[in-house]
C-alpha positions in Angstrom: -109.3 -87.5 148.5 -111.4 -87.9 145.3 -114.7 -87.3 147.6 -113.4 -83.8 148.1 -113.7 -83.1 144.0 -116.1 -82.2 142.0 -117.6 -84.8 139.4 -115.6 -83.0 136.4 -112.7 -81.9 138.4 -112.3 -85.7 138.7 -112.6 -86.7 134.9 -110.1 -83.5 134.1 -107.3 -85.5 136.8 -108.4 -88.9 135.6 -107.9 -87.7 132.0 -103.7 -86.0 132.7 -103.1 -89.1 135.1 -103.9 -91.8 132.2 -101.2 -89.8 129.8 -98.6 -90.2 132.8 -99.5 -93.5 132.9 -99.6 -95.1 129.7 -96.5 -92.6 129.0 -97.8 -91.3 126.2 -97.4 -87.6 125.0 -99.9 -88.0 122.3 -103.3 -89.7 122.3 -106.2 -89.6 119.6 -109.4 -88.6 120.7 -111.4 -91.7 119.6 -109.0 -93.8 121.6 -110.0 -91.7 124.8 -113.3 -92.5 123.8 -112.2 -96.0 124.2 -110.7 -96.0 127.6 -113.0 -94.1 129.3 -115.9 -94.4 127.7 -117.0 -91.1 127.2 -118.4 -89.0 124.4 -116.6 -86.7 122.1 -118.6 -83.9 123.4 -117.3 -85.0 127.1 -113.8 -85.1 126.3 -113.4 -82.2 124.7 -115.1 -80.2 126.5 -112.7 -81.4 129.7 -110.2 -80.9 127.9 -111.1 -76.9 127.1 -111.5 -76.6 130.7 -108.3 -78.3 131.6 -106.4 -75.3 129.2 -108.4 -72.9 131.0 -107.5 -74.0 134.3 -104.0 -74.6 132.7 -103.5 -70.8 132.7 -106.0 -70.0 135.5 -103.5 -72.0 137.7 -100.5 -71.2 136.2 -99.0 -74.2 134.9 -95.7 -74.0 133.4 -95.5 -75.3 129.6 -93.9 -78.5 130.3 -97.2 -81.0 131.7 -99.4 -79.0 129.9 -102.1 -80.4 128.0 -102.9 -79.3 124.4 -105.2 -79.9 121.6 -104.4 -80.5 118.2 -106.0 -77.4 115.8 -107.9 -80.5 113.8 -109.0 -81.2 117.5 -108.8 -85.1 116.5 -105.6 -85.6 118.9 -104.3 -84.4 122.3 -100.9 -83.5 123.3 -99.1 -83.4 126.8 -95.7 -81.7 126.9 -93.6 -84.1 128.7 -93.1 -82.4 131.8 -92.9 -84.4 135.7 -95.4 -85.5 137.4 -95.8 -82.6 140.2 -98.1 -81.0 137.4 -100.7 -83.6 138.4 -100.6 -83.3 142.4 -100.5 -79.2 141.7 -103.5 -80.0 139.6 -105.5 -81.8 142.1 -104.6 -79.5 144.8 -105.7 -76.2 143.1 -108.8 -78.0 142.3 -109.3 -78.8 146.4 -108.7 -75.3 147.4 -111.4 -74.4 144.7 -113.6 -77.5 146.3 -117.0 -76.6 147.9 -116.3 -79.6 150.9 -113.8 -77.3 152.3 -115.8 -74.2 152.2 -118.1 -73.3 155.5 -121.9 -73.4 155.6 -124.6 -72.3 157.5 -126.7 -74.5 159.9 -129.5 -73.8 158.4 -127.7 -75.2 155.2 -126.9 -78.2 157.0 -130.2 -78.6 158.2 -131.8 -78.1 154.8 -129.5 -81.7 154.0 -131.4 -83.2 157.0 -132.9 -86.9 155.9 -136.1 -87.6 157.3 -134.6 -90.1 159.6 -131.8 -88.2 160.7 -134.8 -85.5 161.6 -136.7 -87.8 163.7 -134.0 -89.2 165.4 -132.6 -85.5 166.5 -136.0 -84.5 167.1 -136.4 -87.4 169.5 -133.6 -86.9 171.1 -134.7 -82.9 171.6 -137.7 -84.0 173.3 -135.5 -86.2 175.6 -133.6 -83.6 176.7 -136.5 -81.1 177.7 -136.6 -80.9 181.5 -140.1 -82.8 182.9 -141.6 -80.2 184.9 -144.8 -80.9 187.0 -147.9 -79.3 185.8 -148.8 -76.2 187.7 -152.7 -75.6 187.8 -153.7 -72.4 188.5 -155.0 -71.0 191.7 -158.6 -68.7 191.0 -159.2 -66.6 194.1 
């Protein structure tokens, strides 16, 4: 289901998921670094977004991320792991794969060889009609 996520929305669930799985409840920021190799910049800034979305989405406290106020370590109130799966599903519902589009948004997507092939497969379809010359009196 990761295709249906955005490229952050996946670091943010990547990020909770590798504190459930090391079972850690407190991590320093250089050893993120580490793991994921990412910058500073990156992980904090996810993890901003991932209080935001914290109260956006109403998470309870317990699986709740926090950051330390030297912002040098991060902190997940041990809580179960439904906080993750409520996490990934309020990011799909926000997801742009599940929202409609236009055709003419689709066809703006259209690869050159997708074009010619449909556009070949238009002129198939046109019914062959004989030529009609036209009668002068």
């Amino acid at each position: 289901m990761e295709w249906l996520l955005g490229k952050k929305e996946i670091k943010k669930v990547a990020l909770v998921s590798y504190f459930y799985e090391t079972n850690q409840t407190k991590m320093l920021i250089p050893d993120l670094e580490r793991h994921f190799n990412w910058s500073t910049y990156m992980i904090k800034s996810l993890i901003n977004e991932l209080l935001h979305d914290q109260k956006r989405f109403g998470v309870p406290e317990q699986g709740q991320l926090r950051l330390s106020p030297s912002e040098r370590e991060v902190e997940l109130i041990p809580g179960n792991r439904a906080y993750l799966l409520s996490l990934t599903a309020s990011y799909i519902k926000e997801s742009y794969a599940l929202m409609p589009v236009s055709y003419t948004h689709l066809r703006a997507h259209e690869t050159d060889s997708y074009l010619v092939c449909r556009l070949l497969l238009e002129k198939k379809k046109k019914p062959r009609c004989s030529t009609v010359v036209p009668q002068t009196y």
